[in-house]
C-alpha positions, 0 to 999 in steps of 0.5 A: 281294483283301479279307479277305487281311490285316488291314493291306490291309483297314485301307487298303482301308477307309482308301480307301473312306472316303477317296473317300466323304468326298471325294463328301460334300465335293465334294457340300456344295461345291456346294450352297453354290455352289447357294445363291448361285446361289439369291439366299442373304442375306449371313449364309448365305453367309458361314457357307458361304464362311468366308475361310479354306482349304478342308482337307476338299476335300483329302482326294481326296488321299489315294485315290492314296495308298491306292491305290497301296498296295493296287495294289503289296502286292496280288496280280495281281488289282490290279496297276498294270497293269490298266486299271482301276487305270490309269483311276483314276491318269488320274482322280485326275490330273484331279480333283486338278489341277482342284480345286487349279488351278480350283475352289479358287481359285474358292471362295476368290475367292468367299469373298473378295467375299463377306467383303468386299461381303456376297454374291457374284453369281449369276454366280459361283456359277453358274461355282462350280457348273460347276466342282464338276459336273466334279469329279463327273463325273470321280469317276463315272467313276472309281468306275464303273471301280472297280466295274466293273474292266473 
């Protein structure tokens, strides 16, 4: 389906990108995480856990986005009734809702010990780091199954 039109080229590189910048976000996420696990001092915690939203993380958002158009203007070859695709709409379900309902609220609980005590314990960061190695989890199975289209 690449190199059909320009306009599903944009969005198909539109949603490459997308999912690469989500593994680079989802990547720094972590190895913040890996820092306080490590004992990290006061200042480099709070430069990595600044009290305020994390925007970047929700760029995961817009995969489906991209996705469903590709599958709706493509051909049969990416129609929504391959299975594939249908993994990856089940892929999608499971990141976002972790991220939205586990992850970020953790990261912001930890921002928020850490703006008020200076650090967070190691505990936490080690729930931190748990969190983030599902999301990778589930992203590698997507992107397997995008590679692979079983």
């Amino acid at each position: 389906m690449i190199a059909t039109s320009i306009t599903y080229d944009l969005v198909f590189l539109t949603h490459i990108i997308a999912a690469v910048d989500t593994l680079i976000v989802f990547i720094v996420m972590r190895n913040s995480a890996q820092s306080i696990v490590r004992g990290a001092d006061e200042t480099v915690q709070r430069t990595k856990f600044p009290n305020r939203r994390n925007w970047a993380a929700r760029v995961l958002h817009v995969l489906p986005i991209t996705g469903l158009i590709m599958s709706l203007s493509g051909d049969k070859s990416v129609s929504l009734s391959k299975p594939w695709i249908g993994v990856g709409i089940l892929c999608y379900l499971a990141m976002a809702g972790h991220l939205e309902a586990r992850t970020l609220p953790q990261e912001r609980a930890l921002a928020k010990v850490i703006a008020e005590d200076g650090v967070a314990p190691p505990e936490s960061g080690r729930a931190f780091v748990k969190s983030i190695d599902i999301l990778l989890a589930i992203f590698a199975v997507a992107l397997i199954s995008m590679l692979v289209q079983f």
